[in-house]
C-alpha positions in Angstrom: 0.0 0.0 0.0 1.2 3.5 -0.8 0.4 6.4 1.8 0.7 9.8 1.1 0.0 13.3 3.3 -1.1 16.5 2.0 -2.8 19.1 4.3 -5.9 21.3 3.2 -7.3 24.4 5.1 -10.7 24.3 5.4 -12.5 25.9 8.4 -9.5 23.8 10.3 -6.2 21.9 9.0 -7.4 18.6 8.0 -4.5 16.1 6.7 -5.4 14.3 3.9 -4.0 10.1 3.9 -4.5 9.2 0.5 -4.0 5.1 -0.3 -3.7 3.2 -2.8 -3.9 -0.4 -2.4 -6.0 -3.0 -0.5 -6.4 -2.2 3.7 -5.8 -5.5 5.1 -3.9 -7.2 7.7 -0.9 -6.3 5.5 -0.9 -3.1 5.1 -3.4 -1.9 8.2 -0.1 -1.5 10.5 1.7 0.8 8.4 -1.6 3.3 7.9 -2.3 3.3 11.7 1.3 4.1 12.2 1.0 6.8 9.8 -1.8 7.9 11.1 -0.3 8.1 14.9 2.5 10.0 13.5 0.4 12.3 12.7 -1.6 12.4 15.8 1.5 12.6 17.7 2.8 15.8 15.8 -0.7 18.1 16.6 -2.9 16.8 13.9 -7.2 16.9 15.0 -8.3 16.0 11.9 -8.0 13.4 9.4 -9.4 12.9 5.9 -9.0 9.3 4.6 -9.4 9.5 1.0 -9.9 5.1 -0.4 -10.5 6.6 -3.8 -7.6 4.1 -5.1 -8.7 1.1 -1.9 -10.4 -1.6 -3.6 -10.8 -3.9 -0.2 -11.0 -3.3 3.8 -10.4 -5.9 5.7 -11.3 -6.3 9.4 -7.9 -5.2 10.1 -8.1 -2.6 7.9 -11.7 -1.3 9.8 -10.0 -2.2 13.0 -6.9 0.1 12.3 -9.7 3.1 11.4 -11.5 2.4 14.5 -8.0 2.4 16.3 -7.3 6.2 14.7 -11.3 7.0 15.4 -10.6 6.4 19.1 -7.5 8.1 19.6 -8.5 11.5 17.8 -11.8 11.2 20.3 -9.9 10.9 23.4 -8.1 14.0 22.4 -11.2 16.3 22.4 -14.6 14.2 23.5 -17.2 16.2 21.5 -20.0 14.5 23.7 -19.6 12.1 26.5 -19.3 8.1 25.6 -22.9 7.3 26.5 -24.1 9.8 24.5 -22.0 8.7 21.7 -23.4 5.4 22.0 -26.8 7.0 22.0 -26.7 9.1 19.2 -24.9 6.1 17.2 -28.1 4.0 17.8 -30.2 6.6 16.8 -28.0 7.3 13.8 -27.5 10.9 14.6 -23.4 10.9 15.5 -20.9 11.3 13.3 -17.3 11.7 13.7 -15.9 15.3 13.8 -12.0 14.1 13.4 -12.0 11.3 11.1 -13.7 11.2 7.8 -13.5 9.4 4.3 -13.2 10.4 1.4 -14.7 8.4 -1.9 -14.9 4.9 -0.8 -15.0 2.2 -3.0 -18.5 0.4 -3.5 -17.1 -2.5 -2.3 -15.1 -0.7 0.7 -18.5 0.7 1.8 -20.0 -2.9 2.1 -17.2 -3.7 4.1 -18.1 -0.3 6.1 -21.6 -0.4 6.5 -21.4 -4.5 7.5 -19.2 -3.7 10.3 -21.5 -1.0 11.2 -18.7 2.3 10.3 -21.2 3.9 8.4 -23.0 4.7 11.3 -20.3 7.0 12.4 -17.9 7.8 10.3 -19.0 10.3 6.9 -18.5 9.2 3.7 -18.0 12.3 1.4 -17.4 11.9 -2.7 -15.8 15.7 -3.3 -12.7 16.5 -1.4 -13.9 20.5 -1.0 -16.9 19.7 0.6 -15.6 16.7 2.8 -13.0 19.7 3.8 -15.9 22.2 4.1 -17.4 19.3 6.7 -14.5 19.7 9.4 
């Protein structure tokens, strides 16, 4: 898998992780590293564009979830039962982690594992920008 960072500026900095290859128990390591590089170094906000990701695997959704949870535990937008809550209801979606264009067959992967239900899934790079 190839990983590569660019930064746009939205309302906030939001740091694009663009891939190109399958997710899977491969290549999940090396994005969640990435990813907690970048956490580590200040970033809040992260745009994972799958335009070129033909296949999640549960390591791959694992590894977002992984990411999901540390961004939150930075800057809890609402407490953890409410979370839960709003998730049930289908009203809570992520305000630090986003994607960007996901494959149809990424999405089955997404919305079988029940992602969909809190992460956005935007198809225009301005306006998943715009959402931050």
């Amino acid at each position: 898998m190839e990983i590569s960072i660019s930064t746009e500026n939205g309302r906030v900095p939001v740091a694009v992780m663009h891939l190109t290859g399958d997710l899977d128990s491969k290549t999940a390591p090396s994005f969640q590293s990435k990813a907690d590089e970048l956490i580590t170094n200040g970033t809040k906000y992260i745009l994972v564009d799958l335009t070129h990701v033909r296949f999640i695997s549960s390591a791959g959704l694992r590894a977002l979830h992984e990411i999901f949870k540390r961004l939150r535990s930075f800057s809890p937008d609402v407490s953890e039962q409410e979370m839960l809550r709003q998730i049930n209801e289908g009203t809570y979606k992520s305000p630090a982690i986003k994607l960007l264009k996901p494959s149809k067959e990424a999405q089955v992967s997404m919305k079988t594992a029940g992602f969909d239900m809190f992460l956005e899934s935007h198809q225009d790079l301005n306006k998943a920008v715009a959402s931050f």
